[in-house]
C-alpha positions in Angstrom: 9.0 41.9 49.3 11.7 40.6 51.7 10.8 42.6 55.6 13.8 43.2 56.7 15.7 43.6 53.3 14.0 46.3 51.1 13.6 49.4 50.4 10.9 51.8 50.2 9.9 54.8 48.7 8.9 58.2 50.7 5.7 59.0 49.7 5.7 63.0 51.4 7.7 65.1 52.8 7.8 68.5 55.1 8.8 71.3 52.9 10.8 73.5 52.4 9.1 76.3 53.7 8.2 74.2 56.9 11.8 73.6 57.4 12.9 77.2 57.2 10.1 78.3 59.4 10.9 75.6 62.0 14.5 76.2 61.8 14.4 79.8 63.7 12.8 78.1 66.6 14.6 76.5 69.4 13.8 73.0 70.2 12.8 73.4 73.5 9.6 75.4 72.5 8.7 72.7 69.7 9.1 70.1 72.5 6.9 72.3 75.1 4.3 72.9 72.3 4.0 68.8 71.9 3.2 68.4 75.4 7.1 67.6 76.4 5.6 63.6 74.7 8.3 63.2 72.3 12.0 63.2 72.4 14.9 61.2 70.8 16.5 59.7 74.4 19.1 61.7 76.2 22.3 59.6 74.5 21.8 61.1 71.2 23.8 64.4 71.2 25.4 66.7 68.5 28.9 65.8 67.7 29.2 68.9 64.8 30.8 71.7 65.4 27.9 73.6 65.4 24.5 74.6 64.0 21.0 73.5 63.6 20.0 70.3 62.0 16.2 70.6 60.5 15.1 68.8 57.5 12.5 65.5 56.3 13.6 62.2 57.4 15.0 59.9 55.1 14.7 56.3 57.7 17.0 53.6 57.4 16.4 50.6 59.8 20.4 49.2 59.8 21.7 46.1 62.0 23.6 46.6 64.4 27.2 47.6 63.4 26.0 47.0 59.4 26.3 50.2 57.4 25.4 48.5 53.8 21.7 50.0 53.8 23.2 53.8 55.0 25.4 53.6 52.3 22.5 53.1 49.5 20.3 55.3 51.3 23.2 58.0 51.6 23.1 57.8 47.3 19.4 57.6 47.1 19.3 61.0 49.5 18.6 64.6 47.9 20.1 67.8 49.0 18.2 68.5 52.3 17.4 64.6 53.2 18.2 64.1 57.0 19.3 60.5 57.5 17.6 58.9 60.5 19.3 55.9 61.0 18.1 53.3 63.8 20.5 50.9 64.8 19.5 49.9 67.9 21.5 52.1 69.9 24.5 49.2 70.0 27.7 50.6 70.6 30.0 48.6 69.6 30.9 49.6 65.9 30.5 53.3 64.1 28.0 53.4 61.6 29.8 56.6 60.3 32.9 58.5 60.0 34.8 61.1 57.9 34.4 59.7 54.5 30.7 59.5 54.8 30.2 62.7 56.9 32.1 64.6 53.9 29.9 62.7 51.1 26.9 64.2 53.2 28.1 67.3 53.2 29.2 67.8 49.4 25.6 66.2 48.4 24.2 69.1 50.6 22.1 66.7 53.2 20.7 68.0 55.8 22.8 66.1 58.8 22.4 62.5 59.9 20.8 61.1 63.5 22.7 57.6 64.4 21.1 55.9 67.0 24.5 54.2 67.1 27.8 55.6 67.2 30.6 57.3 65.2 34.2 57.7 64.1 36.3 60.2 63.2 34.7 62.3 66.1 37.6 65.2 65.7 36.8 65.3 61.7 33.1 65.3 62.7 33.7 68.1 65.4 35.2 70.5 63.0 32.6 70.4 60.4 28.9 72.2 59.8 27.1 69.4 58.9 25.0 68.6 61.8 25.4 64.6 63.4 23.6 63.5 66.4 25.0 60.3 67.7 24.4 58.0 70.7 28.7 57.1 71.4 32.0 57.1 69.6 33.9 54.2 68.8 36.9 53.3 66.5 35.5 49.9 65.9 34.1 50.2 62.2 31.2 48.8 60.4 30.4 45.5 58.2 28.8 45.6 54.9 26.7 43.2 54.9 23.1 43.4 55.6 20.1 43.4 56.3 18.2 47.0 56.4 15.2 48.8 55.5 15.1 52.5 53.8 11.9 54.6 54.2 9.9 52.2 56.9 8.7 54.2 60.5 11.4 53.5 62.8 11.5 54.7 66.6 14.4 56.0 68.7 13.7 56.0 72.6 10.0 55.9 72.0 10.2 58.6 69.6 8.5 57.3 66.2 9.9 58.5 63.2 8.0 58.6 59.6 9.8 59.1 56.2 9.6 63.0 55.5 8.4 63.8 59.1 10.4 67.1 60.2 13.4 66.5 62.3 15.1 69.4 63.8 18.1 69.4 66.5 19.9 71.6 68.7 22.4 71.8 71.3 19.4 70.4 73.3 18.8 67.9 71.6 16.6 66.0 68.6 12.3 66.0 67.9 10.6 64.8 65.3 7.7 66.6 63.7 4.7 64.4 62.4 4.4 65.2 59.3 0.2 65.9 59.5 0.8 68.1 62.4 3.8 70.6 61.1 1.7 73.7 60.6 -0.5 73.0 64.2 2.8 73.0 66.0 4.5 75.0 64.1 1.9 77.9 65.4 1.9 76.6 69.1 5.9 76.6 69.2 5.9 80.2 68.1 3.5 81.5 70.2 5.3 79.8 72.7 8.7 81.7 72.0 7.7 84.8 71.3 6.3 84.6 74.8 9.6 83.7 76.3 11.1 86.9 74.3 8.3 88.9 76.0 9.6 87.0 79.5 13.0 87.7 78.7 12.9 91.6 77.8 10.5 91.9 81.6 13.8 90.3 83.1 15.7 92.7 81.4 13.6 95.7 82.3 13.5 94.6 86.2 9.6 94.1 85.6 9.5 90.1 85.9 6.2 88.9 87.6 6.9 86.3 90.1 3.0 85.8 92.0 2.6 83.0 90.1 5.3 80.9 92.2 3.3 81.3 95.3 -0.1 81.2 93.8 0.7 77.6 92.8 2.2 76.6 96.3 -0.6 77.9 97.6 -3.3 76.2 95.0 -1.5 72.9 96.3 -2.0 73.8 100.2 1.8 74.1 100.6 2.9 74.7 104.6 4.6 77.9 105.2 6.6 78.4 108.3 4.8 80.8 110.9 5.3 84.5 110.0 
């Protein structure tokens, strides 16, 4: 086995069922339920036209401004697959553009994440399929190696496991451990059907605002004098 040349199979995955569930959440609960730990970096942002990107993580570990491994792993993806592709962040040459993007989408994946950047951002911007990028650049790729499929890869801290959940909105990207779907899945719900319940008291002129100076108060804030 060559480490840094190979490719791996994905031994589990989230499911189907997880990936619906999740998929009605926003991202910001999922983040709040993980303790606000875990996140994808700021840079990465969606460049679709719209939509929500949820699905298990198919990894590919590229170098920089080399596509050859995201093009096998593109083939080797099934309907669903999200491609989470660390390339270091570089800038310098798109990892994707149209012609991929619209391969993706006929196969039926579930989006791509390119810690890297793009082409054919217009193209991009007027489709569904959901791509999260770090920068655009006209510069394509080279073709020739060396990359990993299916190995843990990390973007910004955040580690990513094949078939760990990744879900994405206009806020921005998570990943899911794959042992610990169902624990947050129950945490992030809880968590916005509160904010629903927060929401309709705003509506109804009944929102309860003590707890703003209860906690300046808990941390011996100064008040001016009455």
């Amino acid at each position: 086995m060559t480490v840094g040349f190979r490719i791996l199979r994905r031994t589990r995955q989230a499911s189907a069922e997880h990936i619906a569930r999740f998929r009605t959440l926003p991202v910001a609960n999922i983040s709040d339920s993980m303790s606000r730990m875990t996140a994808a970096g700021t840079t990465l942002r969606p460049m679709h036209r719209g939509g929500v990107l949820a699905g298990p993580a198919l990894t590919v570990k590229c170098r920089p401004g080399d596509n050859l491994m995201l093009h096998h792993a593109l083939d080797l993806a099934q309907p669903g697959d999200v491609l989470v592709v660390d390339a270091g962040g570089d800038l310098t040459n798109a990892l994707i553009g149209e012609l991929m993007t619209c391969y993706a989408e006929q196969k039926g994946l579930g989006g791509f994440v390119i810690n890297g950047a793009i082409r054919d951002s217009r193209a991009i911007a007027e489709h569904d399929l959901p791509v999260y990028a770090a920068g655009i650049t006209h510069r394509g790729p080279y073709k020739d190696g060396p990359g990993e499929i299916n190995v843990p890869v990390a973007i910004a801290g955040m580690m990513i496991e094949p078939g760990d959940l990744i879900i994405g909105d206009e806020d921005g990207l998570l990943c899911v451990p794959f042992a610990e779907l169902d624990e947050v899945y129950a945490k992030a719900k809880a968590k916005s059907e509160a904010e629903h319940a927060q929401l309709q008291a705003i509506a109804e002129g009944r929102s309860d605002r003590r707890w703003v100076l209860e906690a300046l108060l808990a941390r011996h804030c100064t008040f001016p004098p009455a």
